[in-house]
C-alpha positions as CSV (number, residue, x, y, z in Angstrom):
1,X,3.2,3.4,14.9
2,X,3.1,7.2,13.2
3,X,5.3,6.1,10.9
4,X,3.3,2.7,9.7
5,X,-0.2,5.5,9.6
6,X,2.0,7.7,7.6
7,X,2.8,4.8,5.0
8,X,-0.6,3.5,5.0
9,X,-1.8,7.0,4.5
10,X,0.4,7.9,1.7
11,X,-0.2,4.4,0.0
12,X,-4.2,5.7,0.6
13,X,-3.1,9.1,-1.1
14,X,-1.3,7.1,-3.9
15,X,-4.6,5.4,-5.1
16,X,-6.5,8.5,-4.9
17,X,-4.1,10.0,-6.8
18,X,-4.0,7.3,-9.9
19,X,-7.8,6.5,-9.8
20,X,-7.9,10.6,-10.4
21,X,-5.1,10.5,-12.8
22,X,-6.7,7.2,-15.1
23,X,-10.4,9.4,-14.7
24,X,-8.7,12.2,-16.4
25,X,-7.1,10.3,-19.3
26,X,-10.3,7.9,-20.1
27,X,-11.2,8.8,-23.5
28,X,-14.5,7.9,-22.2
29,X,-14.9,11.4,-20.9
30,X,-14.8,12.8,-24.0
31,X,-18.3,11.9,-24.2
32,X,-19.1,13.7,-21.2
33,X,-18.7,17.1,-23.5
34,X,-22.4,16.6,-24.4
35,X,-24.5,18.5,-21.9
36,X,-26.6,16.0,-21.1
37,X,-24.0,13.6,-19.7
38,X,-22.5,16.2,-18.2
39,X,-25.1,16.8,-16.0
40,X,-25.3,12.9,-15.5
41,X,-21.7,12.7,-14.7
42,X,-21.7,15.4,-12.2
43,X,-24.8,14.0,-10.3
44,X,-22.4,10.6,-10.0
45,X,-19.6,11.9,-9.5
46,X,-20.2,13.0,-5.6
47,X,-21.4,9.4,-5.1
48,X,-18.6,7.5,-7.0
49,X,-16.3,9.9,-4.6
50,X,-18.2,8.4,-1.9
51,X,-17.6,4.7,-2.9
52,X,-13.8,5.2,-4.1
53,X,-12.6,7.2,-1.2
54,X,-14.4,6.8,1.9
55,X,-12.2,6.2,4.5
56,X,-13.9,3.6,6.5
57,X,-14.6,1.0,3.8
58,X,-13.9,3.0,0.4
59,X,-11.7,0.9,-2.4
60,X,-8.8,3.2,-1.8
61,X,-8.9,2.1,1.9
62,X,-9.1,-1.6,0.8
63,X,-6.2,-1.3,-2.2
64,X,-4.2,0.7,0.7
65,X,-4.2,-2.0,3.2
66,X,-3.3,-4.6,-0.1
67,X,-0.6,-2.7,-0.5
68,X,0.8,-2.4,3.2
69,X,0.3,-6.4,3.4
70,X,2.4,-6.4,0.4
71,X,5.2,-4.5,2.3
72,X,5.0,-6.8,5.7
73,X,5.4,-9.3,3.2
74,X,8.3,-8.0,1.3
75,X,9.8,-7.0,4.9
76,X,9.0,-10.5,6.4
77,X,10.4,-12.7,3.6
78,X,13.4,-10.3,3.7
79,X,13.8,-11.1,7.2
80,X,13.5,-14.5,6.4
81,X,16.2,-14.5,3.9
82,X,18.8,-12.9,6.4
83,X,18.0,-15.4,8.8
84,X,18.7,-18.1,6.4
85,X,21.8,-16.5,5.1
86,X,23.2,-16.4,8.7
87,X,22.2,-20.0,9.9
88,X,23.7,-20.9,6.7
89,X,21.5,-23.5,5.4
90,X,19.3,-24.4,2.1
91,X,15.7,-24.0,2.3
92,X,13.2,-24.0,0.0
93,X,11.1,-20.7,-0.2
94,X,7.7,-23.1,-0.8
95,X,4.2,-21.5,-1.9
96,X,3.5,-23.2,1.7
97,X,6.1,-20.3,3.5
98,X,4.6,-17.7,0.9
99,X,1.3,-18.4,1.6
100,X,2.0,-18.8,5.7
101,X,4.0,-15.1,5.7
102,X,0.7,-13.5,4.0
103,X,-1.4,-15.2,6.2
104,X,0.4,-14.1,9.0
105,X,1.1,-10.7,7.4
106,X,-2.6,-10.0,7.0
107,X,-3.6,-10.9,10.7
108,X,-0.7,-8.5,11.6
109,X,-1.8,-5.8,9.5
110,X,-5.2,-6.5,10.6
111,X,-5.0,-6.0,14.4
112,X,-2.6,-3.2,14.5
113,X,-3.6,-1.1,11.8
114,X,-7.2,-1.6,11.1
115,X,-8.2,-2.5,14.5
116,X,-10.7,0.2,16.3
117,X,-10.1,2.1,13.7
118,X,-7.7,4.5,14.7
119,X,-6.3,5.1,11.4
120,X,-9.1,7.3,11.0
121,X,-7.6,9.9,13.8
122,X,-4.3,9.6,12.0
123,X,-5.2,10.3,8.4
124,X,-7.6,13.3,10.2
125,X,-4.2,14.7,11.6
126,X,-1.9,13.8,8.2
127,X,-4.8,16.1,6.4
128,X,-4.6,19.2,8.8
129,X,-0.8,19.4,8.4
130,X,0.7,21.7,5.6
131,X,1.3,20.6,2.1
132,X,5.1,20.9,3.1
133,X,5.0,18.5,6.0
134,X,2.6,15.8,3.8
135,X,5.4,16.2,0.8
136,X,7.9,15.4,3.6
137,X,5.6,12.3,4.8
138,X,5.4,11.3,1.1
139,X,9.1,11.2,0.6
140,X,9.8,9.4,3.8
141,X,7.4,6.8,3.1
142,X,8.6,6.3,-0.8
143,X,11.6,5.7,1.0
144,X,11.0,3.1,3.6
145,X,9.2,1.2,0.5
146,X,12.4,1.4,-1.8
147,X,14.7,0.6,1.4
148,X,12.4,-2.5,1.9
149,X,12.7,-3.5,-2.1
150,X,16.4,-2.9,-1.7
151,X,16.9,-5.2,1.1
152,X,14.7,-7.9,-0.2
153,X,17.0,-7.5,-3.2
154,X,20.1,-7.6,-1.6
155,X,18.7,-10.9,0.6
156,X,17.9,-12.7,-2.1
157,X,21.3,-12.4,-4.4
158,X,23.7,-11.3,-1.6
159,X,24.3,-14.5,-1.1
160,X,22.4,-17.0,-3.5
161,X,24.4,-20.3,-3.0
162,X,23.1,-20.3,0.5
163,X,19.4,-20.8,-0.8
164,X,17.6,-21.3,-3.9
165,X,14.1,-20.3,-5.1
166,X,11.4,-22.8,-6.4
């Protein structure tokens, strides 16, 4: 469970770190040169901060939990694809099974990682530890996401004439 906080943390760190990274390249700030909108700007800022990264129901919190229901998703059709490639039969991977795995994907993502909250706890912890150890829970996260691309890869054309797509 340490490990699925750790992902969803770094996927929370991951849209801080673009929103902050698309803020400093807007050419729209160039307008914020003129003392007057500076001022403005900096009396928004703290409550634009507020909105973005709150971790009980900022955006980043929302667009992290999008993209850990993406990665249940990725890991279940994956799963799903293995499974078919060992029974050996042809399915058809409908919109139908799509939407059922999301659906099912969200509920799951839902009640174990959103429920009471305790998320919260962990990303308090992931905070207090040493830019070291955080780099170390980056890289291990970036890698359970490009394991999980590679084996969706791999399920799909690992075996193709077992299945087909459409």
């Amino acid at each position: 469970m340490k490990l699925w906080y750790l992902i969803f943390y770094s996927f929370y760190q991951f849209d801080k770190s673009c929103f902050v990274l698309l803020d400093k390249v807007d050419p729209i700030n160039l307008l914020y040169y003129i003392p007057a909108l500076k001022r403005k700007k900096e009396e928004c800022k703290k409550a634009v901060d507020e909105v973005l990264f709150d971790k009980v129901i900022g955006v980043s919190i929302f667009r992290a939990t999008y993209l850990m229901c993406g990665l249940i998703s990725i890991l279940a059709l994956t799963v799903t694809n293995f499974i078919v490639v060992l029974i050996g039969v042809k399915v058809n991977h409908s919109t139908e099974l799509m939407i059922g795995i999301v659906l099912v994907v969200s509920l799951f993502n839902n009640f174990v990682l959103l429920k009471e909250e305790n998320y919260i706890k962990a990303f308090d912890e992931f905070d207090s530890l040493s830019k070291k150890k955080r780099y170390l829970g980056y890289l291990i996260s970036l890698f359970v996401v490009v394991v999980a691309f590679l084996l969706l890869f791999i399920s799909f054309f690992g075996n193709a004439n077992k299945y087909y797509i459409g």
